[in-house]
C-alpha positions in Angstrom: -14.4 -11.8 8.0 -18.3 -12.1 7.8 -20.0 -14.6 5.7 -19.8 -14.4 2.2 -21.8 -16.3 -0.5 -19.7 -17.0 -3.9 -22.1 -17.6 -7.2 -20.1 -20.0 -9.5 -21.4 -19.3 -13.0 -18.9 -21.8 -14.8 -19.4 -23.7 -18.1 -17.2 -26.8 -17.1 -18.7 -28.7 -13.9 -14.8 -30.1 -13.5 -13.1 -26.4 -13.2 -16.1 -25.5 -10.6 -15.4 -28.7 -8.5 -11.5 -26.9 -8.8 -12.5 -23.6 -7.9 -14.7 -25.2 -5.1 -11.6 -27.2 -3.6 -9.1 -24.3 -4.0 -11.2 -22.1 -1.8 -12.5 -24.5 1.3 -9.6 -23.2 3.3 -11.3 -19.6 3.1 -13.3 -18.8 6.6 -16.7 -18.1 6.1 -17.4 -18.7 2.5 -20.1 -20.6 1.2 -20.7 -21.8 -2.4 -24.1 -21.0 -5.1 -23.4 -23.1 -8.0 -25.7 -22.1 -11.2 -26.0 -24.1 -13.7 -25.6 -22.2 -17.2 -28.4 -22.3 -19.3 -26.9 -23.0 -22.8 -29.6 -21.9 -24.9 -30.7 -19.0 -22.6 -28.1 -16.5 -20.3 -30.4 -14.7 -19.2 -32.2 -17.4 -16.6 -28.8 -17.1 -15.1 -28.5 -13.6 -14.4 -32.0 -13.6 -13.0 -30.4 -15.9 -10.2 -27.7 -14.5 -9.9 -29.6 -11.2 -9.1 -31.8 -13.4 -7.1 -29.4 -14.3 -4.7 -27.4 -11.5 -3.9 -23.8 -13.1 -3.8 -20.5 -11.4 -1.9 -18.8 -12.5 -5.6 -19.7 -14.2 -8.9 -16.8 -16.1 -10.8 -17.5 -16.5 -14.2 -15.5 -17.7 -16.9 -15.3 -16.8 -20.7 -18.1 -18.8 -22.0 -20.7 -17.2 -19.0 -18.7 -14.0 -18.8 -22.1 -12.2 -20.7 -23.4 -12.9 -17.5 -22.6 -9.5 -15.4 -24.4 -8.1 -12.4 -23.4 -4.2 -12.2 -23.6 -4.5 -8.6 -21.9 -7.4 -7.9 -18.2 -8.0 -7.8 -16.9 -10.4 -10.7 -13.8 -12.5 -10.8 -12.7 -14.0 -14.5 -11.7 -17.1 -14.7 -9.7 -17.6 -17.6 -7.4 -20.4 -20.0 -6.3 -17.7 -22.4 -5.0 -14.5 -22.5 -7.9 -11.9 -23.5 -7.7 -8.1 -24.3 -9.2 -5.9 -21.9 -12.1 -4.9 -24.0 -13.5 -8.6 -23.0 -13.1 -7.8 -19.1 -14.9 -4.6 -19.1 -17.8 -5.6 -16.6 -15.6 -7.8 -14.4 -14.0 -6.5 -11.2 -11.0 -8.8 -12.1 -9.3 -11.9 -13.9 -7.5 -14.7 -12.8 -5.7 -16.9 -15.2 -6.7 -20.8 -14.3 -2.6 -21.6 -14.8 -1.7 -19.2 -11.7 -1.1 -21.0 -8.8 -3.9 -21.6 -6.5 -3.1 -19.2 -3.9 -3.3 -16.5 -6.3 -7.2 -17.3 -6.9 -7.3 -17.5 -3.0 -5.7 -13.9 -2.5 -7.4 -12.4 -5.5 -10.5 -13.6 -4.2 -10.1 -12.2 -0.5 -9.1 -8.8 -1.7 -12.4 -9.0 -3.9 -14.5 -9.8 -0.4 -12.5 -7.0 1.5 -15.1 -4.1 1.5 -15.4 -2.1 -1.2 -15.2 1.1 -2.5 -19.0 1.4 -2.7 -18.8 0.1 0.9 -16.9 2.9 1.2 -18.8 5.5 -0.8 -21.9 4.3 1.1 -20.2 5.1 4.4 -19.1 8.6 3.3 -23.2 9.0 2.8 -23.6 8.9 6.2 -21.5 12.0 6.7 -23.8 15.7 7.1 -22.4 18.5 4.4 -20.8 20.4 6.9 -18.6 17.2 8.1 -17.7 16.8 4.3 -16.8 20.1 4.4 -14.3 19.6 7.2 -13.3 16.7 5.6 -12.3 18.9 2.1 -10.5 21.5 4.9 -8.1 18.5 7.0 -6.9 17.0 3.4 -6.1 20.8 2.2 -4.3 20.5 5.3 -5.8 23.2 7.3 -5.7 23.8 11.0 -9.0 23.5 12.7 -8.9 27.4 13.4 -8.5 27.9 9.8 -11.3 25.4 8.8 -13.4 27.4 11.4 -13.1 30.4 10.0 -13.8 28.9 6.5 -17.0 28.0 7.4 -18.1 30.4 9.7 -18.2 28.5 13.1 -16.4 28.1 16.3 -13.1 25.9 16.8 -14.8 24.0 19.1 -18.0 23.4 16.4 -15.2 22.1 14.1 -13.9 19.7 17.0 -17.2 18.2 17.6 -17.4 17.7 13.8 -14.5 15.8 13.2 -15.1 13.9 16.1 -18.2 12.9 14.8 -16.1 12.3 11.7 -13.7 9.6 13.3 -16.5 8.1 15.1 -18.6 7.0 12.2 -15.7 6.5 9.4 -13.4 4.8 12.2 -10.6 6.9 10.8 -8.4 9.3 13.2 -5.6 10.0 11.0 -5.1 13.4 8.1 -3.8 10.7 5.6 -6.3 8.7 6.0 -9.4 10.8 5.4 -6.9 11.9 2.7 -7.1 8.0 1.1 -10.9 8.0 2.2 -11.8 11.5 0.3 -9.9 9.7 -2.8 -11.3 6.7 -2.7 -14.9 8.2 -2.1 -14.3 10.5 -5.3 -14.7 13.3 -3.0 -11.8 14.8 -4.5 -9.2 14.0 -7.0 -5.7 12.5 -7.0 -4.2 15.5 -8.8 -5.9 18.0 -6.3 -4.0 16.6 -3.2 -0.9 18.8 -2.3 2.1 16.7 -1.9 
């Protein structure tokens, strides 16, 4: 796991002291502590933008504070309706056990769909193309005749494919085309 920095954006300095000994025995993480201003949110977000963080954890009295970018984790006493949690990536109740926060937390650091949307930019229109053609669950002959090149032309392309997504399998570009919102759910033949 590379490094990650976690922004703590919590009103109590007791529960972030918590949150800071719950999570020493994750690898590579280090810890921004911002202090909330009480008058003012918006110094807050301005460091928070400032400093680029893997993960903010916020809890219901700095939840205001949202970076759309930025992955944020909940921290809550209470159950809240949904409507509350609608810029954070997730919630995590501070009466779960503490190997919940951990988990929910390393999920939250695992790369991302915009890791993975940012990935599927590096593909060329035709190798999105081939992509479309392996999840339809066409041969290469067939893909090749779709778009009007040779077998081996679609060869080289997925390939290339495999090489920069590091995936070699039909069901996975299948998950990565998904996830990617290259195509829907409801278009995949099961």
């Amino acid at each position: 796991m590379r490094n990650h920095t976690i922004a703590l954006l919590l009103s109590s300095p007791v529960i972030t002291e918590g949150v800071k000994a719950v999570l020493r025995g994750i690898t590579g993480v280090t810890f921004l502590e911002i202090t909330p201003e009480a008058k003012e949110p918006h110094p807050a977000s301005e460091k928070i933008a400032a400093a680029h963080p893997s993960l903010t954890i916020v809890d219901i009295f700095t939840a205001q504070t949202c970076q759309p970018d930025t992955p944020t984790l909940l921290l809550t006493s209470a159950q809240i309706p949904d409507t509350s949690t609608r810029c954070h990536t997730a919630t995590v109740s501070i009466y779960e056990p503490a190997e919940a926060l951990r988990e929910k937390i390393r999920q939250l650091l695992q790369p991302s769909d915009r890791e993975e949307t940012s990935r599927g930019n590096d593909l060329s229109p035709r190798e999105k193309e081939v992509i479309l053609g392996i999840v339809k669950g066409l041969a290469n002959k067939e893909i090749a005749a779709e778009m009007n090149v040779s077998v081996n032309t679609i060869m080289t392309h997925r390939r290339n494919i495999a090489a920069k997504l590091q995936i070699h399998s039909p069901a996975g570009l299948t998950i990565f085309a998904i996830a990617t919102g290259m195509i829907k759910i409801d278009d995949v033949k099961i």
